[in-house]
matplotlib code that plots the C-alpha trace (Angstrom):
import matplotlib.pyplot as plt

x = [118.8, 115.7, 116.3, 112.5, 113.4, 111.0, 108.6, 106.8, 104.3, 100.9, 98.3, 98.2, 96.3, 98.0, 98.5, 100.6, 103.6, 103.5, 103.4, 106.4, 108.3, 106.7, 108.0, 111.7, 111.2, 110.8, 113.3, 115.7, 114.1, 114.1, 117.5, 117.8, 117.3, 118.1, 118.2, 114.9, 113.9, 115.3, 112.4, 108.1, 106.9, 103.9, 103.8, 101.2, 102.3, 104.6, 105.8, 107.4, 109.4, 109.8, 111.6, 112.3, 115.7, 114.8, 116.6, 115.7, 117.3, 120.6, 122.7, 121.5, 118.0, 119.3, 120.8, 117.9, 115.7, 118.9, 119.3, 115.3, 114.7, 117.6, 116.8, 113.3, 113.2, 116.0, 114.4, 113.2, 109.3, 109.3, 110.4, 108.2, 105.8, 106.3, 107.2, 103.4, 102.0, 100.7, 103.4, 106.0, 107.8, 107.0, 108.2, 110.6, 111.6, 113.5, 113.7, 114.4, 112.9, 112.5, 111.1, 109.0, 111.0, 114.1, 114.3, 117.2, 116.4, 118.4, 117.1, 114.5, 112.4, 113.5, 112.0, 112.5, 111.9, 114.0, 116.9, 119.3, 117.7, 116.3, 120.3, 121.0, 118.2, 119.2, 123.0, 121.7, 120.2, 122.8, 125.5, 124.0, 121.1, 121.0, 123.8, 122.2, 124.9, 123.1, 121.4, 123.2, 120.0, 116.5, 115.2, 111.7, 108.8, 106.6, 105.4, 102.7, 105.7, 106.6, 103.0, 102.6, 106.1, 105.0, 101.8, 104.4, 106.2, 104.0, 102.3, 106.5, 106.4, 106.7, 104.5, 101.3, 100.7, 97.8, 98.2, 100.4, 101.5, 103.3, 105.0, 105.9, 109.0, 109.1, 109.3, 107.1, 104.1, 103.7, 105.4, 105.9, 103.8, 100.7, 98.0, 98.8, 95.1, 95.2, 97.8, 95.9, 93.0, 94.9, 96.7, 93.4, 92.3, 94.8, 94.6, 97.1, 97.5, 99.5, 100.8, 103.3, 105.7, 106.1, 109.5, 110.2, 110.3, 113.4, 112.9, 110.9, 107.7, 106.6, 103.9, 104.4, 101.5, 102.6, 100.7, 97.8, 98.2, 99.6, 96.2, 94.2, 95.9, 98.6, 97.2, 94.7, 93.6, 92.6, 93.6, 95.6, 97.8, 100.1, 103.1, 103.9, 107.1, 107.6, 111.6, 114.2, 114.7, 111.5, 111.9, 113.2, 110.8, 108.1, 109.3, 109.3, 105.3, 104.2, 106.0, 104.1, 100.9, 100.9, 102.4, 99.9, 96.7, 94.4, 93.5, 89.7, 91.0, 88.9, 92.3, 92.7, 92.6, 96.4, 97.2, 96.0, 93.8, 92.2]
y = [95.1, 97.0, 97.9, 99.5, 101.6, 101.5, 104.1, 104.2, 101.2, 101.6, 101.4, 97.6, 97.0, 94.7, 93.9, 96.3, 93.8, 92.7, 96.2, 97.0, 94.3, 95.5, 98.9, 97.5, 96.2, 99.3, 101.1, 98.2, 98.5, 101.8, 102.3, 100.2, 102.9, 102.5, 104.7, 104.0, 101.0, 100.9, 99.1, 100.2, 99.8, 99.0, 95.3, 92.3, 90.7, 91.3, 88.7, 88.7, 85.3, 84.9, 82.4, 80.7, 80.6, 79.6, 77.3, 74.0, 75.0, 73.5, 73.9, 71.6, 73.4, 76.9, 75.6, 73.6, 76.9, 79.4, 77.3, 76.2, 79.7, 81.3, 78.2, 78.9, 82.7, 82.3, 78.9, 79.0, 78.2, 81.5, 83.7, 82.4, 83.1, 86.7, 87.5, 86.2, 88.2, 91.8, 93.9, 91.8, 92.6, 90.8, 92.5, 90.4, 90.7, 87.9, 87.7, 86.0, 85.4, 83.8, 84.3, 87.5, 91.1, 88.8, 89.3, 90.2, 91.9, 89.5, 91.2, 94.5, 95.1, 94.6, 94.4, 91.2, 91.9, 88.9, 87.1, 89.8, 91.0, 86.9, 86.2, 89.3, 88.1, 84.7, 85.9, 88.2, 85.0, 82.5, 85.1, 86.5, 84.4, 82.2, 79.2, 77.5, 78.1, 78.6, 81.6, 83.4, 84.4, 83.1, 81.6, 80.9, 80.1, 82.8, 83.0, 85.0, 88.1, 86.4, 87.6, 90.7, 91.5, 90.7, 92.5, 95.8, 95.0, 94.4, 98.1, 99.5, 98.8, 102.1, 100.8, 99.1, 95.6, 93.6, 90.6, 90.9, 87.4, 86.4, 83.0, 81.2, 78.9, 76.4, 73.7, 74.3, 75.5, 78.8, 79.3, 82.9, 85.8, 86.7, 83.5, 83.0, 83.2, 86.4, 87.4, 86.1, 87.7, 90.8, 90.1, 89.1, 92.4, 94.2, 92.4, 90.1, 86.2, 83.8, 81.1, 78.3, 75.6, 72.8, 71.4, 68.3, 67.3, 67.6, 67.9, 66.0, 67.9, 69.2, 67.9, 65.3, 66.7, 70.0, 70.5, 70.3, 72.8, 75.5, 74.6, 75.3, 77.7, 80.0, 79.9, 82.3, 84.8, 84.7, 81.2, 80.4, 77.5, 74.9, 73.2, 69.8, 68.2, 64.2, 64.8, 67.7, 66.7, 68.4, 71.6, 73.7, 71.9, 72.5, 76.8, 76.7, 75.3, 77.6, 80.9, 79.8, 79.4, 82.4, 85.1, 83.0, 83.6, 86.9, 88.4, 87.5, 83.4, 80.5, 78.9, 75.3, 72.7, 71.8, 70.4, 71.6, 75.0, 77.0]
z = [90.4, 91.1, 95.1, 96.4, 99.7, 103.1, 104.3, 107.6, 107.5, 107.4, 110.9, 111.5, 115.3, 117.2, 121.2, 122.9, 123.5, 119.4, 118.4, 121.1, 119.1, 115.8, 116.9, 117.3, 113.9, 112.1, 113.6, 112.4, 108.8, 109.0, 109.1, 106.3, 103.6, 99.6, 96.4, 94.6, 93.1, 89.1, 88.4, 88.4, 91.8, 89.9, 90.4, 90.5, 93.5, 96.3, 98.2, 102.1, 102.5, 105.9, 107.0, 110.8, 112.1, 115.8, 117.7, 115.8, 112.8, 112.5, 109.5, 107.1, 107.4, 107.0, 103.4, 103.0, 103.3, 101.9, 98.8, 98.1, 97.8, 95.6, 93.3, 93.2, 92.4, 89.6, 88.5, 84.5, 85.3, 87.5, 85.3, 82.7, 84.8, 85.9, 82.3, 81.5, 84.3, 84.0, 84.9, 84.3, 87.2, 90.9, 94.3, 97.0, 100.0, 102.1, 106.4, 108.8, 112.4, 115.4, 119.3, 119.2, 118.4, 116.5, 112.7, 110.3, 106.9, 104.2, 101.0, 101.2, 98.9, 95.3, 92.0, 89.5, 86.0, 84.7, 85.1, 86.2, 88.8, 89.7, 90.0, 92.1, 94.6, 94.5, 95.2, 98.0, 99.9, 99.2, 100.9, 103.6, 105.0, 108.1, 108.2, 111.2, 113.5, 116.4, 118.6, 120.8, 122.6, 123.6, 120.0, 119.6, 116.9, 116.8, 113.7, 114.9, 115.2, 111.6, 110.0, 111.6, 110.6, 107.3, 106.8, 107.9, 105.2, 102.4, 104.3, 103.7, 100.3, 98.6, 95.3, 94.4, 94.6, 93.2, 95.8, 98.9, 100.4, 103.3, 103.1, 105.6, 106.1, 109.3, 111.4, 114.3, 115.9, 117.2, 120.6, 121.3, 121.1, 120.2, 119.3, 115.4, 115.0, 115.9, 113.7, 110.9, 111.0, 111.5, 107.9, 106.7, 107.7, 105.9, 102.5, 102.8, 102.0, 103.9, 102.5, 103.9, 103.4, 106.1, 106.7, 107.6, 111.3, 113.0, 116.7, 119.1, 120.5, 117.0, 115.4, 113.0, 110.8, 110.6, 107.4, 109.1, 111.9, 109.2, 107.4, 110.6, 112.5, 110.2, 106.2, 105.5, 102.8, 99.0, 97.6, 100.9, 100.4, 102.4, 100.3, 102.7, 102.0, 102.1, 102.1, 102.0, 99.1, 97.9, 99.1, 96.6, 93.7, 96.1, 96.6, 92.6, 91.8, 94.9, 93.5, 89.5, 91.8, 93.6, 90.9, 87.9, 90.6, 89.2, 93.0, 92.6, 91.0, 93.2, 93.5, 93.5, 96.7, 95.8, 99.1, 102.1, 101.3, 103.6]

ax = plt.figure().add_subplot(projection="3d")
ax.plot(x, y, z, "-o")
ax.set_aspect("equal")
plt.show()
C-alpha cells in the first residue's frame, strides 16, 4: 500500500478559535509521519472522508458508516473506475470527528492503484475506526471543524490532485463551531468540493430532512452533491455510485442534478 506522508498545510483563514482547534489538529497529524507514498502522488482526485462520531452515534451507525465505506472503496465499480481515470491512481484519506478540536486520523493519506492497495484501505477502516461506544468527553456535530479539517488535509497532501473533495458522513446539523456556511466558503476558496451523505435519523431534535439542510447549508463546490438514504440498508450502495461519480467527474464536468445538487 501506497502510504503519502503530511507536510505543514497550506494558509487556510479561519476564526481564531477554529484555527486554535485547527492548530491542535496539525500537531496530532503531524506527528503522524510515514515513509513516502509507493505510489505517484500524481493523482486525479483526492478524497478526505470525514466521518461524524459525535454523541448520536451508537454502534450500529459506527458499522453502518465503518463497513459502507471499506465496501465501497474495495467494491468492483470503483476500481473500474479509477483504472479508467487518468492517472489511474485516486488519493484517500479516512477521519473521524466530532465537537470542535476532536478528530482521530484512521487511515492518512494513501494511494490506490487497484485492488491491493483498495483491500489494505478497506482493512485499515474495518480495524481501527469508530465502534460507537460512546465519548468519554463533550461530543458534538461540528461539521464546520469537519470541513476545515478537511480543506488542511487535501492542503497536507504532499502531491497533486486534479479535484480535492471533502465528504461528509452524518446525522446532524451543525452544532459546534464556526457557522458551516462559513466553512464552506472557506473550502470553496481554497478549491475544494464538499460533498455529503445523510444518514438516517436516529435522535430526536434532528431534522428529518436532513438532505435538505446538507443541500443548503454544508455541499458546495464544482459538481457538489448530496447522497440521501431511505434506509441503512442503502448506505454502502449509496458510498459506491458517489465514489464512480466523483473520481469519473473531469474538474470542469456540469455534473448532473443526481439528488440534491447545489
Amino acid at each position: 500500500m501506497g502510504v503519502d506522508g503530511f507536510r505543514p498545510a497550506g494558509v487556510v483563514a479561519v476564526p481564531v478559535a477554529a484555527a486554535n482547534a485547527l492548530g491542535r489538529s496539525l500537531a496530532i497529524l503531524a506527528g503522524m509521519m510515514l515513509p513516502p507514498p509507493a505510489h505517484a502522488t500524481h493523482v486525479d482526485t483526492a478524497i478526505v472522508f470525514a466521518v461524524d462520531v459525535s454523541a448520536s452515534i451508537d454502534p450500529t451507525t459506527a458499522a453502518l458508516q465503518r463497513d459502507g465505506h471499506a465496501a465501497a472503496i474495495s467494491s468492483p465499480e470503483v476500481l473500474a473506475t479509477i483504472a479508467r481515470s487518468r492517472s489511474g491512481c485516486i488519493a484517500i484519506t479516512y477521519v473521524e470527528w466530532s465537537s470542535q478540536g476532536q478528530m482521530r486520523l484512521v487511515v492518512p493519506w494513501t494511494s490506490v492503484c487497484g485492488g491491493a492497495d483498495a483491500q489494505a484501505v478497506a482493512s485499515g477502516i474495518r480495524n481501527e475506526g469508530d465502534k460507537g461506544y460512546g465519548c468519554h468527553t463533550y461530543c458534538a456535530t461540528s461539521i464546520s471543524f469537519a470541513i476545515d479539517l478537511g480543506v488542511l488535509l487535501l492542503e497536507s497532501y504532499p502531491g497533486h490532485a486534479a479535484r480535492k473533495i471533502i465528504d461528509i458522513s452524518a446525522n446532524g446539523t451543525n452544532n459546534d463551531g464556526v457557522p458551516v456556511e462559513e466553512s464552506r466558503l472557506r473550502a470553496i476558496a481554497n478549491g475544494c468540493t464538499i460533498n455529503a451523505i445523510a444518514l438516517p435519523e436516529v435522535i430526536r431534535g434532528i431534522p428529518r430532512d436532513l438532505t435538505r439542510y446538507f443541500a443548503d447549508s454544508v455541499i458546495g463546490g464544482p459538481n457538489a452533491f448530496v447522497m440521501p438514504l431511505s434506509s441503512p440498508r442503502d448506505y454502502a450502495l449509496a458510498l459506491r455510485w458517489k465514489m464512480v461519480r466523483e473520481i469519473s467527474q473531469s474538474p470542469s464536468s456540469p455534473g448532473n442534478t443526481m439528488l440534491a445538487h447545489r
